[in-house]
Structures are given as structure tokens and as C-alpha cells.
FIKOLZA-1660 file (N, C-alpha, C; in steps of 0.1 Angstrom, whole numbers, plus 5000, padded with zeros to 4 digits):
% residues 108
   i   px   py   pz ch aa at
   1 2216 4054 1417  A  X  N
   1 2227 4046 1419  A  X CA
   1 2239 4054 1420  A  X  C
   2 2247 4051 1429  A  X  N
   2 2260 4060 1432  A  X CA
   2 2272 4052 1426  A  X  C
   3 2280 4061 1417  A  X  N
   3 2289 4055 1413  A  X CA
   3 2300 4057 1423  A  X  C
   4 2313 4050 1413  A  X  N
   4 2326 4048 1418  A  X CA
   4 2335 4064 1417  A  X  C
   5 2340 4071 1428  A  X  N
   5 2345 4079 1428  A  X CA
   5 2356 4085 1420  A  X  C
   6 2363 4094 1410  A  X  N
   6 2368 4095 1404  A  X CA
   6 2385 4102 1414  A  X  C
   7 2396 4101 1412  A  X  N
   7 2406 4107 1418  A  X CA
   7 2409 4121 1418  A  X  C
   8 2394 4126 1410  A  X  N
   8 2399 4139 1409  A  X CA
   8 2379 4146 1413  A  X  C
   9 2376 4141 1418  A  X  N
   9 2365 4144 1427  A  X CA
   9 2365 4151 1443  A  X  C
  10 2355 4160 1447  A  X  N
  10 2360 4167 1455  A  X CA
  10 2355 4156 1467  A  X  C
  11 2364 4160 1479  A  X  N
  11 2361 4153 1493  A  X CA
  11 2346 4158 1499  A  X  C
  12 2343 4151 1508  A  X  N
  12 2329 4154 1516  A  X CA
  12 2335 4170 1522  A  X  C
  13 2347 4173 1530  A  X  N
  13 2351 4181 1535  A  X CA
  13 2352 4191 1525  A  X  C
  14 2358 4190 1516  A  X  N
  14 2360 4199 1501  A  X CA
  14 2346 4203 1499  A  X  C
  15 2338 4199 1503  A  X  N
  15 2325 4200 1495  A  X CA
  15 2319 4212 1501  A  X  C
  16 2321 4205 1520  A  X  N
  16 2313 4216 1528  A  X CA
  16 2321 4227 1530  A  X  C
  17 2333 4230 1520  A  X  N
  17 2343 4241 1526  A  X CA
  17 2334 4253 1508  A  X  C
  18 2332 4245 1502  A  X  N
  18 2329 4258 1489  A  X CA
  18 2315 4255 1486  A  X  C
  19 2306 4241 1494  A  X  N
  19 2294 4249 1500  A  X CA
  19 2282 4256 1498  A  X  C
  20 2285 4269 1506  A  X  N
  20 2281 4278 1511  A  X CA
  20 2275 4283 1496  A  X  C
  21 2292 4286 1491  A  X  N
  21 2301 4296 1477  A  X CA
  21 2284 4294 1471  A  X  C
  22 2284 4283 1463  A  X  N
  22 2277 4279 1456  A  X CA
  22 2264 4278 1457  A  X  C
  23 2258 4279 1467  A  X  N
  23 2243 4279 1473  A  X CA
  23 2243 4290 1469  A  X  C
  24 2249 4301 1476  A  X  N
  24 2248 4319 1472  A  X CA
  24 2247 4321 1461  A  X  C
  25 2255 4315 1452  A  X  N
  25 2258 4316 1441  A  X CA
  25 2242 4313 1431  A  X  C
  26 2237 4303 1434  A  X  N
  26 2224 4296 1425  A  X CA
  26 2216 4304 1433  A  X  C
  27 2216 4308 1447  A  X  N
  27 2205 4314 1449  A  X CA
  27 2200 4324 1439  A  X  C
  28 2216 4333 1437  A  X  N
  28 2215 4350 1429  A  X CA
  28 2214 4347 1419  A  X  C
  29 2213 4336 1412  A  X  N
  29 2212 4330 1397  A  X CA
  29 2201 4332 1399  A  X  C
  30 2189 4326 1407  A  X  N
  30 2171 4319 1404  A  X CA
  30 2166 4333 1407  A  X  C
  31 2174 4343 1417  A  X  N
  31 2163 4354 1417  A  X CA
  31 2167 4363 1410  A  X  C
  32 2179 4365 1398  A  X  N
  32 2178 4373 1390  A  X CA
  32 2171 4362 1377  A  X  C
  33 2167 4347 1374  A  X  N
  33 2163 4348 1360  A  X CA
  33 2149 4350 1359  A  X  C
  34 2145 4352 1347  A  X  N
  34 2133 4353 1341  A  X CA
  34 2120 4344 1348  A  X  C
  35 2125 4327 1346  A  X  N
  35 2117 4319 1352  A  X CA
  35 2115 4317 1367  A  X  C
  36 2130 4316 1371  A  X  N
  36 2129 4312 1387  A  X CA
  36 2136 4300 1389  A  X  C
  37 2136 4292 1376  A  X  N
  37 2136 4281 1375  A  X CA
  37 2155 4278 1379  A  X  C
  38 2156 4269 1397  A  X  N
  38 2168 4263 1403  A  X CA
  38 2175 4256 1392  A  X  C
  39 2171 4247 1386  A  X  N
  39 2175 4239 1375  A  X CA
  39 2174 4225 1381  A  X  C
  40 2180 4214 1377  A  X  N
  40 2178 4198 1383  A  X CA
  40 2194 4190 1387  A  X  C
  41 2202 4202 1381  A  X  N
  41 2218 4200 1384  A  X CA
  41 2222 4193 1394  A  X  C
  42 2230 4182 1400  A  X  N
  42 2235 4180 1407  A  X CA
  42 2250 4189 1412  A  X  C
  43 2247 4200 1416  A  X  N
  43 2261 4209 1417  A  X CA
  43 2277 4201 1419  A  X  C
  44 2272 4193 1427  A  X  N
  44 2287 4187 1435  A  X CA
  44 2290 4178 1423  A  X  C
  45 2285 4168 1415  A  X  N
  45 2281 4163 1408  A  X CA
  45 2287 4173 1391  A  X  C
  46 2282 4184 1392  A  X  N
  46 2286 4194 1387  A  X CA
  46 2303 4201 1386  A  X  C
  47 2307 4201 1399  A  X  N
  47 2321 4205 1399  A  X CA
  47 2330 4193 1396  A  X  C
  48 2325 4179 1402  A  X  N
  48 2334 4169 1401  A  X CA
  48 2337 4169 1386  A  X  C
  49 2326 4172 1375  A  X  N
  49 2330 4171 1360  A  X CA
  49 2338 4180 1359  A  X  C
  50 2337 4191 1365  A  X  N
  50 2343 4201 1359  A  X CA
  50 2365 4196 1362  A  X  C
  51 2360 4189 1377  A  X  N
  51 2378 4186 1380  A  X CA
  51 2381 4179 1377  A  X  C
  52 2372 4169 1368  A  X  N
  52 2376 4154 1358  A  X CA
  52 2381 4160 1344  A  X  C
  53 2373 4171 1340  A  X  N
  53 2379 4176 1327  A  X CA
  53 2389 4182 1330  A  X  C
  54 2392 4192 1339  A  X  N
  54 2401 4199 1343  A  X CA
  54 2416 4191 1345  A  X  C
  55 2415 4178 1350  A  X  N
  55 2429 4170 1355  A  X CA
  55 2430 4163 1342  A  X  C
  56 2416 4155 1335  A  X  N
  56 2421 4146 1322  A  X CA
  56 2425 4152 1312  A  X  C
  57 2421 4167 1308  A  X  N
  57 2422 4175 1294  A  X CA
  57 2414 4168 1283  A  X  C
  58 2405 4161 1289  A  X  N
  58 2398 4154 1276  A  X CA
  58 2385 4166 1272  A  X  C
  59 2377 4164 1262  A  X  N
  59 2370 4173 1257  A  X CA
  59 2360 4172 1261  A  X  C
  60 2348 4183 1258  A  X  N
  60 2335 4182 1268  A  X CA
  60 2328 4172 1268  A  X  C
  61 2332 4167 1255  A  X  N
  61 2321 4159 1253  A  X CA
  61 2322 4145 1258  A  X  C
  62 2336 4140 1261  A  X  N
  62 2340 4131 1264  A  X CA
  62 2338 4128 1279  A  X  C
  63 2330 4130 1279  A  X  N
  63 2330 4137 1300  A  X CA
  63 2323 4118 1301  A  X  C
  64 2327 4111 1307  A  X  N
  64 2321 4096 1316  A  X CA
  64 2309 4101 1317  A  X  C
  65 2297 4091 1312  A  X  N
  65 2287 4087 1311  A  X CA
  65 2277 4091 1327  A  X  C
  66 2292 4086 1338  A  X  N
  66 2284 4088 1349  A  X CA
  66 2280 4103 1356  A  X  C
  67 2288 4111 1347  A  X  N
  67 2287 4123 1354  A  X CA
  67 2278 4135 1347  A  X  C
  68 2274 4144 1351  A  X  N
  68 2262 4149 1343  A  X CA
  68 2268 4152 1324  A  X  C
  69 2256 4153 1323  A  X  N
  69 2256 4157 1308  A  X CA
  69 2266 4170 1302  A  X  C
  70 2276 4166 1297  A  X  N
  70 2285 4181 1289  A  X CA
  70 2277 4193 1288  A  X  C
  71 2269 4191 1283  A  X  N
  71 2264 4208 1277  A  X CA
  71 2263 4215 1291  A  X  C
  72 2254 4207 1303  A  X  N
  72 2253 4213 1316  A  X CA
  72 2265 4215 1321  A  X  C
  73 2276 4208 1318  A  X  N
  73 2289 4210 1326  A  X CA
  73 2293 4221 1325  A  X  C
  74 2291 4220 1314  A  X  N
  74 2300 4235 1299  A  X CA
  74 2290 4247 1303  A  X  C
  75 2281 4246 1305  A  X  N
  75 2272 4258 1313  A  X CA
  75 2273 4265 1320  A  X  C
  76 2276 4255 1332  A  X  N
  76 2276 4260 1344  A  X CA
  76 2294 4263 1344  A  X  C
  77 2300 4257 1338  A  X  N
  77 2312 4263 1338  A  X CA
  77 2317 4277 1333  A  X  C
  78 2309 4279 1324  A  X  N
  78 2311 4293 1313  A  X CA
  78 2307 4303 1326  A  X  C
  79 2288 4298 1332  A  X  N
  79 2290 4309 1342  A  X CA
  79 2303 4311 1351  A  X  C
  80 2302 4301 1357  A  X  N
  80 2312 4301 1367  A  X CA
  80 2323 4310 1367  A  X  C
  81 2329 4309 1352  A  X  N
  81 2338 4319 1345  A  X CA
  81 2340 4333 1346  A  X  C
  82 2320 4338 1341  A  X  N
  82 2318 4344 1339  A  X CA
  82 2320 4354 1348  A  X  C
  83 2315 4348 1363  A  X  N
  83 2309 4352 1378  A  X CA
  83 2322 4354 1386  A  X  C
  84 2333 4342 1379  A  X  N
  84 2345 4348 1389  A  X CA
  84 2342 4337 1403  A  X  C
  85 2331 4328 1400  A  X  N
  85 2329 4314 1409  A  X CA
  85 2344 4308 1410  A  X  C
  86 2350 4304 1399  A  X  N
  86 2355 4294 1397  A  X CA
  86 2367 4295 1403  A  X  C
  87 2373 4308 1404  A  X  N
  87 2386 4316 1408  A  X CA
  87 2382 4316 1425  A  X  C
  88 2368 4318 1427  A  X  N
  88 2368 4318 1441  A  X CA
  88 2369 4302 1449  A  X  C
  89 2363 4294 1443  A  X  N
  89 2365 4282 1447  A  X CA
  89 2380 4278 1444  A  X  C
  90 2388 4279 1432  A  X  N
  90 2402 4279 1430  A  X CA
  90 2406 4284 1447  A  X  C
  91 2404 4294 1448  A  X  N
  91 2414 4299 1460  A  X CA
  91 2411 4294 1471  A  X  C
  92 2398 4294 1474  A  X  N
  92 2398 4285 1488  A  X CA
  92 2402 4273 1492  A  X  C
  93 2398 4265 1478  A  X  N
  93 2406 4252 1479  A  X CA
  93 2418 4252 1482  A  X  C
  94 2426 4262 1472  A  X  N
  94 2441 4261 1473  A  X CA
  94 2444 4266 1489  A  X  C
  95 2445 4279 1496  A  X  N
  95 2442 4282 1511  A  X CA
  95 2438 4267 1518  A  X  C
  96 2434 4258 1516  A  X  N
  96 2433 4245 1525  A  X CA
  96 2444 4238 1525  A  X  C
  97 2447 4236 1511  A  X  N
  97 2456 4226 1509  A  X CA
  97 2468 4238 1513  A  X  C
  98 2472 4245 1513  A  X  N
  98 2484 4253 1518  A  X CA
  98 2481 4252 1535  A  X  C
  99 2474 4255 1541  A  X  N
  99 2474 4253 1556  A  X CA
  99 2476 4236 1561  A  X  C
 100 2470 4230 1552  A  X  N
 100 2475 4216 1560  A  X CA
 100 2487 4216 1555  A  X  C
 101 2495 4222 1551  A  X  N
 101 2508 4220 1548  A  X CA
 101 2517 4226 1559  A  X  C
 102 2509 4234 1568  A  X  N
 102 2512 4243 1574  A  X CA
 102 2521 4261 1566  A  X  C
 103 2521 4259 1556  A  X  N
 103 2521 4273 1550  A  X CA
 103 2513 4282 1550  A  X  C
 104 2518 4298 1550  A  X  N
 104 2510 4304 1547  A  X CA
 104 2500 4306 1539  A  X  C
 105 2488 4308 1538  A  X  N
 105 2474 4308 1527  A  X CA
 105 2477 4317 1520  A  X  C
 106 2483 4328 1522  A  X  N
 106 2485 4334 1505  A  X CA
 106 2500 4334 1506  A  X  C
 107 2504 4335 1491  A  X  N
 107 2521 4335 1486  A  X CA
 107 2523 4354 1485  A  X  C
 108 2531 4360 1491  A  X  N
 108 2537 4368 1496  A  X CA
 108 2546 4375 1485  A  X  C
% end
């Protein structure tokens, strides 16, 4: 069942712009762990929690019902962290939203 979109969820376009990021990313996850094992994550699904927590400031655990489970959020967030993901998707995103503004993509 597909829920109702949150205002702080990423666009279809947002999606296919960081992507790539993130496939690379879980690829070099599954062939360095132990099992192999991809996981059942819904990724996009995944970041959307992460920019619902991120804009609400509410706590992990508080995360809406509809969106995956906290501990996975909080997981894949910590990597994210860890990996330097999260700074990379930060920037790309931000580089979009600065060109449709017609600004320069980096600040000077």
C-alpha cells in the first residue's frame, strides 16, 4: 500500500539524481560483509525517514508508523555517517537546488 507523501520526502527527480550514490554504496556494503546478505530496506523509503527526522527533530523512535522501522533508519544512518554518504548526498542535493536558482554550485 503506498502512503501519503510527507513534505519533506525526496522528489522522483531527487531520487534519480543520488540514485546511482546509493546503489554503489549497498553494492560495496554486500561485497565487503560476511553474509552477502543486500538487506530488505526500502532505500528511498530509507532516506525519506531520515529527512522526516531530519526537518521534524523528533526522536528515532518517533519516526510515523508508515515509514520504515527506527532501528533500520538509525542504521543505515550511522553508516551513512560513517561512509561520508550522507555529506555526499547533502551536497548534490544542495548543487541542484543552487543551479535552479541559477547560482553558482559551490559558494566561493
Amino acid at each position: 500500500m503506498e502512503r501519503k507523501p510527507y513534505p519533506s520526502d525526496l522528489s522522483d527527480e531527487q531520487r534519480a539524481l543520488i540514485q546511482p550514490m546509493i546503489t554503489a554504496w549497498k553494492q560495496d556494503r554486500v561485497a565487503r560483509s560476511a553474509t552477502g546478505d543486500p538487506g530488505t530496506c526500502d532505500l528511498r523509503e530509507v532516506v525519506n525517514a531520515i529527512f522526516y527526522q531530519n526537518r521534524t527533530g523528533c526522536q528515532w523512535r518517533y519516526l510515523p508508523h508508515d515509514l520504515p522501522v527506527w532501528p533500520a533508519v538509525f542504521y543505515y544512518f550511522t553508516l551513512w555517517r560513517q561512509d561520508g554518504l550522507d555529506q555526499r548526498i547533502q551536497e548534490l542535493l544542495r548543487c541542484q537546488v543552487r543551479e535552479r536558482a541559477r547560482r553558482l554550485p559551490v559558494v566561493r
